[in-house]
C-alpha positions as CSV (number, residue, x, y, z in Angstrom):
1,X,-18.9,13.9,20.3
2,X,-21.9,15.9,21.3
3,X,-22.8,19.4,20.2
4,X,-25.1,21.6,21.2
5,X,-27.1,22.1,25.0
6,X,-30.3,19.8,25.6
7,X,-32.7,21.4,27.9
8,X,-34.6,18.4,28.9
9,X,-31.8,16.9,31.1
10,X,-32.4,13.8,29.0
11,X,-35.5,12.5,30.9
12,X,-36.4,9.1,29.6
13,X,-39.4,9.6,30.3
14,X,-40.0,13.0,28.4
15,X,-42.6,12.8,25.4
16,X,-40.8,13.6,21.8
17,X,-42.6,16.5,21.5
18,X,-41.0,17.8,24.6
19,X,-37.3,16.9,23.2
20,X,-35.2,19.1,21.0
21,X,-35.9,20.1,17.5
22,X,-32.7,21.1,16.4
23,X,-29.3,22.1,17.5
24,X,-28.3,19.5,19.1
25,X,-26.3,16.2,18.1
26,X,-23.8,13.7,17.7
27,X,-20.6,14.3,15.6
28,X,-19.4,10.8,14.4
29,X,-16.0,10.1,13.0
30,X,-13.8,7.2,11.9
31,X,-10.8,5.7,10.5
32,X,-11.2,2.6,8.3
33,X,-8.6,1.2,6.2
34,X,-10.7,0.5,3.3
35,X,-13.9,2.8,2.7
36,X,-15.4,-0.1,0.7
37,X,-14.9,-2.8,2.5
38,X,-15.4,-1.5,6.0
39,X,-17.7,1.7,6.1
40,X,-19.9,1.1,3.4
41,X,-20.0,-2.7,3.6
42,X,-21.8,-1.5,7.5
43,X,-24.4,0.8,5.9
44,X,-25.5,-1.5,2.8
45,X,-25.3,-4.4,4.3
46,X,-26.2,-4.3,7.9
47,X,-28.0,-1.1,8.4
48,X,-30.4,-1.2,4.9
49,X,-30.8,-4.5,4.6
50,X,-34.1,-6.4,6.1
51,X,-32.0,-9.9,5.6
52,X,-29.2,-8.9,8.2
53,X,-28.1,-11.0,9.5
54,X,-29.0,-13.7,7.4
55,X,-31.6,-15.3,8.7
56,X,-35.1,-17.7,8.0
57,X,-37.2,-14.3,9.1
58,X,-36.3,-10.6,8.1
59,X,-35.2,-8.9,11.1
60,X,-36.0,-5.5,9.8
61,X,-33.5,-2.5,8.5
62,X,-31.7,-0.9,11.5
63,X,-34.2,0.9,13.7
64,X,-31.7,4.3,14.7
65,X,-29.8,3.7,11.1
66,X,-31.2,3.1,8.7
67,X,-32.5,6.0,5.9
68,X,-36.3,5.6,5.9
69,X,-38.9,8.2,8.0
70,X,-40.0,5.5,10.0
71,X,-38.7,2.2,11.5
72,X,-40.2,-1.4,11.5
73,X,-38.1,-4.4,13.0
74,X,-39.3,-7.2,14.3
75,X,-37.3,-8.6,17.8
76,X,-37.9,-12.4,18.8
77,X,-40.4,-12.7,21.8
78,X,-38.2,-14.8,23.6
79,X,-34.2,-15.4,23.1
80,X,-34.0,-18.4,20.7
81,X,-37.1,-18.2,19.7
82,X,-38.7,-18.2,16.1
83,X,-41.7,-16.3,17.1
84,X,-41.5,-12.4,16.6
85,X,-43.1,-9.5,17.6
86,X,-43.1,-6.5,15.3
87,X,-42.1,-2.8,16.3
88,X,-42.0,0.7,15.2
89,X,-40.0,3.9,15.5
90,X,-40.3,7.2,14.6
91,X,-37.7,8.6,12.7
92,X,-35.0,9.0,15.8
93,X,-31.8,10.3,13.4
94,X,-31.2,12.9,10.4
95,X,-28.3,13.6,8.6
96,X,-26.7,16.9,8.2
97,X,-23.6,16.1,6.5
98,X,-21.2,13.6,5.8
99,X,-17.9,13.3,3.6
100,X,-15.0,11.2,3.2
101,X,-11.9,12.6,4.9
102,X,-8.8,10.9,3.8
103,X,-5.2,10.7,5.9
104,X,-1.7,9.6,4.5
105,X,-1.1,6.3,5.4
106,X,1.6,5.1,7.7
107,X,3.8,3.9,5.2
108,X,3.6,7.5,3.6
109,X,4.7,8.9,7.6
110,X,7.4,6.7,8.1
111,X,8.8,7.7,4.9
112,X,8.8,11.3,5.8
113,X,12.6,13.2,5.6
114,X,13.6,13.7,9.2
């Protein structure tokens, strides 16, 4: 869910400097049935990790993802093909926040008194 008002009208071709400092965003939520296995299985090992998916080259941490200031990742310069060309981002996301929220289960609902 988006918060805040953008004032560039989201314009493609707008320089960053011209783009919103601040007070603007994305609020992300989700349910997982295992915090470990799910949520944090996604940010170790897909977004942080330069070996995801396994493969003979590192493809490079997640370019929107992952923690760092700035983003190196290297995309193959034609599908199928070994050869790869290397790219880099600034810094496109920050963090405000973040907690674990949790929910009774269902068994815990069905078991509710009527």
């Amino acid at each position: 869910m988006t918060y805040g008002a953008r004032m560039d009208h989201l314009d493609p071709a707008a320089p960053l400097s011209a783009r919103p400092a601040g007070g603007v965003g994305i609020l992300f939520m989700c349910y997982q049935a295992s915090i470990y296995d799910q949520f944090e299985e996604v940010q170790a090992k897909w977004v942080n990790d330069v070996w995801f998916p396994q493969d003979l080259q590192p493809a490079g941490k997640d370019p929107l993802l992952h923690a760092g200031e700035r983003s190196t990742f290297a995309c193959p310069t034609q599908w199928n093909s070994a050869a790869r060309t290397e790219h880099q981002l600034e810094k496109l996301i920050t963090l405000k926040g973040g907690d674990y929220f949790f929910v009774p289960g269902i068994s815990l609902l069905r078991n509710l008194p009527d």
